[in-house]
N, C-alpha and C positions, 0 to 999 in steps of 0.2 A: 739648152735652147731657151730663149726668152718670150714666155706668154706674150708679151703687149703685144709685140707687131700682130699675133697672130688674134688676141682679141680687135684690137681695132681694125681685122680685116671685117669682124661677125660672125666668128665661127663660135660654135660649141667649148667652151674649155673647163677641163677642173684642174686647179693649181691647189700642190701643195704649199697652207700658208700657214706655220704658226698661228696660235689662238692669240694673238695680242695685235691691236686692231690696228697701229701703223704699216705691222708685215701687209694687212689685207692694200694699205694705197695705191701700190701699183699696177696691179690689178681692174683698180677701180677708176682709175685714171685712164687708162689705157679706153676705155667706152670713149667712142667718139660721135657725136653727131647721133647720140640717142638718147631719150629718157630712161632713168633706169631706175629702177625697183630693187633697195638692197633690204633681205629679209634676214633676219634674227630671230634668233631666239626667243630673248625678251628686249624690252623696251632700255632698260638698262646698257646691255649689249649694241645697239641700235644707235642709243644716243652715244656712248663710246667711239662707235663707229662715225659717226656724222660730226665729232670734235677731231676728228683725227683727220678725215677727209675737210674739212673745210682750210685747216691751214693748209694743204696742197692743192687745193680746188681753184684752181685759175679763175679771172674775171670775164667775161660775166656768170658763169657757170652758179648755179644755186642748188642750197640743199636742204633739206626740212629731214627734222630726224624726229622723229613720234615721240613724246612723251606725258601727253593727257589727252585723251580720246575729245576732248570737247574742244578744246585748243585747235586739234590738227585737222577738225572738221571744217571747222569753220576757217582756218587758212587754205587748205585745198580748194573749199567754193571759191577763193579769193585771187590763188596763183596756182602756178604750174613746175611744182620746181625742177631741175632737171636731175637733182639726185634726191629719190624718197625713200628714206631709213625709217624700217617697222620692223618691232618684234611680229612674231608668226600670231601671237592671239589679241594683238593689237589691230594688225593687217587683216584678220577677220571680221574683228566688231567695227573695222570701217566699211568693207566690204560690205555686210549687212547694212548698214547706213546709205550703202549708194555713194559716200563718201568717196572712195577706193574703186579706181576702175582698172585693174591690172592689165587689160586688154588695149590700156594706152599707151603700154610701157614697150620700148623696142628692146630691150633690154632685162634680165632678171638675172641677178647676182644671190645664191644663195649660202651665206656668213655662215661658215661651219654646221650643216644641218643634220651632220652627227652627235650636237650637240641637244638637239631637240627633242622633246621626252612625248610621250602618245600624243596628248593634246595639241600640242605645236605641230606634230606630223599632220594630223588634222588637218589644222590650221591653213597649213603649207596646203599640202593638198587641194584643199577650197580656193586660196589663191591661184595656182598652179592652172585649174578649173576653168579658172574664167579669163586665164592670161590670150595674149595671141599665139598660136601654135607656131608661127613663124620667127619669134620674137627669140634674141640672143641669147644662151642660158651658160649663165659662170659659176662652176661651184668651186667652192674655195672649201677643202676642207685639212684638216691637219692628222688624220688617222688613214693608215692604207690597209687592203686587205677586203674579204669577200665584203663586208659591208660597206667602202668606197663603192665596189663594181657594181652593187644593187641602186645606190645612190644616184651613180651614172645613168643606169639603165634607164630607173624612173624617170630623171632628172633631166640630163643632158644629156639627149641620145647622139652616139658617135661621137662624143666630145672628145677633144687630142686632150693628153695627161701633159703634165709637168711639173719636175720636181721633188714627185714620191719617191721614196728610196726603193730602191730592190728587195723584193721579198729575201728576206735572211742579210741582209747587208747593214745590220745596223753598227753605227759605229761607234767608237770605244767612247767610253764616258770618260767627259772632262775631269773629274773628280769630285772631291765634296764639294756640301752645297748645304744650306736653311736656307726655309721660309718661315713665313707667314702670313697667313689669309688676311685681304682687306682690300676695299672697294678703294677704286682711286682717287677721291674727295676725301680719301679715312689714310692717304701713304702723308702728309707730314705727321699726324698724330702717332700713325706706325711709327715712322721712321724714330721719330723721340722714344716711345714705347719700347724700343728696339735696343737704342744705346742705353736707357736707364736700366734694362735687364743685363744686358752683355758686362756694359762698364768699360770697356776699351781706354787704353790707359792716354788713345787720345779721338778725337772723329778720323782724325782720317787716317788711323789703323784698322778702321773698321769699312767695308764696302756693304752697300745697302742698295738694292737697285729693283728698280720693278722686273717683271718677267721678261728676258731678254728675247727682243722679235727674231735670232738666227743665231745658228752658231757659231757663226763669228763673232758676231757682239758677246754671247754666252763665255768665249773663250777668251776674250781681251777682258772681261769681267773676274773670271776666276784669277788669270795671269795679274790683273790689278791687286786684287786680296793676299796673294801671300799662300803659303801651306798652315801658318799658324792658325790664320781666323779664313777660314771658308766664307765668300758671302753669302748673304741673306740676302733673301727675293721679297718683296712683296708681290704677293701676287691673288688673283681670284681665283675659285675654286676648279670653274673648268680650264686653267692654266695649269693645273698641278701635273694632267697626264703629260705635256709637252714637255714640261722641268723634268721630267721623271727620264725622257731619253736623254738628258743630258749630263746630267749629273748622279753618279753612284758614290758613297751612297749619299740620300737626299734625309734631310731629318727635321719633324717639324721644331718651331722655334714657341716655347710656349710663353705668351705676353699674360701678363699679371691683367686682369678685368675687375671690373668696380664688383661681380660679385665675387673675387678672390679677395681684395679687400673686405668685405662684407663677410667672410667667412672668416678672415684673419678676424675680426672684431669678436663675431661670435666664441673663436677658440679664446679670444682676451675675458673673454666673459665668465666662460665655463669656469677659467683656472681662477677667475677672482670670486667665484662660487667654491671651488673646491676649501681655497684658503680660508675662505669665512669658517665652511665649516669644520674644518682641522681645527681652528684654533680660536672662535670667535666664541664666547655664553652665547646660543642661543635661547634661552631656556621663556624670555617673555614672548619672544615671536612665536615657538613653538607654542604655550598658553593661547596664542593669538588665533593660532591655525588649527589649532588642535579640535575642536568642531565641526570643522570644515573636513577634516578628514576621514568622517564617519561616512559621509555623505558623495566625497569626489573622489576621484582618484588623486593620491600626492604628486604626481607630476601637473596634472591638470589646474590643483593649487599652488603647486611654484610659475607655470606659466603665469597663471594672472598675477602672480605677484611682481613678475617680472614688468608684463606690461602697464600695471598700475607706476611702477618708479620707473619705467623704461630704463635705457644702460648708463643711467647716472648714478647708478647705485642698488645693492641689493637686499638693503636696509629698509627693515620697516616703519613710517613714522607715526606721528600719531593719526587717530582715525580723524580724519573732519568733519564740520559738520556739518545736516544736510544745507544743502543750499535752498534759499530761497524760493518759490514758484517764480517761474516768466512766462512769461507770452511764449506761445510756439513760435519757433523761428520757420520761416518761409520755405518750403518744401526741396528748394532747390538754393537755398542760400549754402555757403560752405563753409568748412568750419573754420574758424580763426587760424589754426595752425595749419592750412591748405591755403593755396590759390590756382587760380584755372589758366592757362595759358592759351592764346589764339595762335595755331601754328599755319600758314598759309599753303597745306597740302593735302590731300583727303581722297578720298575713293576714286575718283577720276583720275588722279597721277597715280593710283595702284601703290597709296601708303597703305600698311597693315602696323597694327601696335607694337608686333615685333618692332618695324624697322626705327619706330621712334621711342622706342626702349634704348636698343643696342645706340642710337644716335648720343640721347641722353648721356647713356652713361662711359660713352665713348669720349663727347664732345667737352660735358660740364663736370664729368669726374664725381657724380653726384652717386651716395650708394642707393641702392637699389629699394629700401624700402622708403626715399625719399619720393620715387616715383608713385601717383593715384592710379583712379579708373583713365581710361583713353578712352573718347569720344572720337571715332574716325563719322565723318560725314560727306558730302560728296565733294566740295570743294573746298573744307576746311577739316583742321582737328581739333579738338580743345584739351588740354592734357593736365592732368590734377600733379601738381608736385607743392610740396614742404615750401610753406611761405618766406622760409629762410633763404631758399635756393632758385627761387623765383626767377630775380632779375638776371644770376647768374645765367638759369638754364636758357631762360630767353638770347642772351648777348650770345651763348657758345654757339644756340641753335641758327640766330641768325648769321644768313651767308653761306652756309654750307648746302651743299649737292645733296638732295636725296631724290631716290627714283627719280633721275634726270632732271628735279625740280629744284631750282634755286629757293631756300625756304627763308620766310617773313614769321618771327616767332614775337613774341609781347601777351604783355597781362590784357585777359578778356575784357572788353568793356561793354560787352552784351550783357543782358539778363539770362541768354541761357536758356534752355530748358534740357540739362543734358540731368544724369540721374545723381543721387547719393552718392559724393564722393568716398571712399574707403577710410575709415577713421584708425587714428595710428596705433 
């Protein structure tokens, strides 16, 4: 039997709906003639959810999907829309704002809240708190079993099911199957990452597809690939349990990262160290060091020796001389072989240094010790990388999605007052 008619009467329902947020549309479409409140996980999740609903969201129907607390403030005081998309700890700190009034929602759709870890339960909770008790409650979740029936209980009491399979009825797995993790703004980079590993002897011997929303799509998916090359998924990590009933056996797909590169270089290093010393006189460098080794330990004097010639070489040359006095340079001036970038994302849209690390080395293919300090601030970030790789990391950065934020990256043209950058 089919949920809509029976949401668009207003009744209670939980439908089972795959974790991939086009399965959640009909669902959500199905609300008529209410404002509804759809809660997530996180904001990421959320805004996912609110691109997927907007190309099936009829006219005039609106939707605002959460993705910087300061942003979504200030457009609530403004409009009304009739679909609002929040993660669960985003949905609170509006609610403490006065922002968030859930008790004006006819409606509450709750987006997989099996997914949601203590704090989000929270979260939910406090929303939940101050909703209307008469108000419609849809949960959509994709796992069945005594933790569905609690979910209910709390949730949507007396809600009709649909969908969930039968306890013990699960069905036969499609066959093989790969992945690989990655955000949906990061599947063309996957996707290239993907055939430069495999090598397929052409593209379309190989199937590539994000997390299929049903088993149907799942199975016209494998039947397109072949028994030779099993497809690959791209997919996000709370998508892995769904792929996991569909496919036995499931194997991840490992993509080469700027620090496997990085690593490959160091192992090019070692071995051009080893061959030095098999077969090179060292007998003046040793003269050179041999002092020094009273006093440090000998690895700690091949490090510095290393960083003084950095990997252009593991030759010593000759000593130089000191240099001249200067003037102190400006306390927050950078060093010549740095620059600071202004990246247009910060505290407010919930970047963390991880995320514009992995972006970096995702986006400009840049190795990892080309990356500085990161300066996260509330609306901005400012990010130290290798003056060589500057404009590059800027062009790759602009344009692309992070934390639901479209990002604006370029050389700082402020003064700054961010710290010491890390010198190389």
């Amino acid at each position: 039997m089919d949920a809509a008619p029976v949401i668009a009467r207003g009744h209670n329902v939980a439908v089972f709906v795959p974790p991939v947020m086009e399965a959640a549309l009909p669902a959500l479409l199905a609300v008529i003639g209410r404002r509804t409140l759809v809660v997530a996980a996180d904001a990421d999740r959320a805004v996912a959810l609110g691109s997927a609903l907007e190309l099936g969201l009829p006219a005039p129907k609106s939707q605002l999907a959460v993705s910087g607390l300061a942003r979504a403030e200030r457009r609530l005081g403004a409009w009304a829309p009739d679909f609002l998309l929040v993660g669960a700890p985003d949905g609170l700190a509006l609610l403490r704002r006065s922002a968030l009034k859930p008790a004006e929602f006819g409606a509450l759709v709750l987006a997989w809240p099996e997914q949601l870890d203590a704090d989000g339960m929270a979260a939910l909770e406090a929303l939940l708190a101050e909703s209307d008790a008469q108000a419609q409650r849809i949960l959509l979740a994709a796992e069945a079993g005594p933790g569905l029936d609690r979910l209910i209980e709390r949730y949507a009491f007396k809600a009709m099911t649909f969908g969930f399979p039968a306890p013990g009825a699960a069905a036969a797995p499609i066959g093989p199957a790969r992945y690989a993790l990655a955000r949906p703004g990061q599947y063309p980079e996957t996707r290239r990452r993907i055939f430069d590993a495999l090598d397929p002897p052409s593209d379309e011997a190989l199937v590539i597809a994000p997390c299929p929303e049903s088993r149907a799509a799942a199975e016209r998916l494998a039947e397109a690939a072949g028994p030779d090359q099993p497809p690959v998924f791209m997919i996000e990590p709370h998508q892995l349990g769904w792929l996991r009933t569909l496919f036995t056996p499931l194997s991840a797909l490992h993509l080469p990262t700027a620090l496997d590169a990085l690593e490959l270089r160091a192992e090019a290093l070692r071995a051009r160290l080893a061959r030095t010393i098999e077969t090179e006189r060292l007998d003046r460098e040793l003269l050179l060091v041999g002092p020094l080794l009273d006093r440090f330990d000998p690895a700690e004097v091949a490090a510095a020796a290393l960083k003084l010639g950095g990997d252009q070489g593991v030759g010593v040359g000759p000593i130089p001389a000191r240099p001249a006095a200067t003037a102190p340079a400006p306390a927050d001036a950078l060093p010549p072989r740095w620059s600071r970038l202004w990246v247009g994302a910060g505290r407010r849209d919930n970047v963390r240094p991880g995320d514009l690390v992995g972006a970096i080395a995702d986006e400009a293919r840049v190795p990892g010790d080309a990356i500085g300090e990161i300066d996260v601030r509330d609306l901005y970030c400012l990010v130290e990388v290798r003056a060589e790789h500057a404009d590059r990391v800027a062009r790759a950065l602009t344009g692309i999605t992070l934390r639901g934020r479209r990002l604006v990256a370029r050389l700082d043209r402020g003064p700054g007052a961010g710290r010491q950058p890390r010198r190389p």
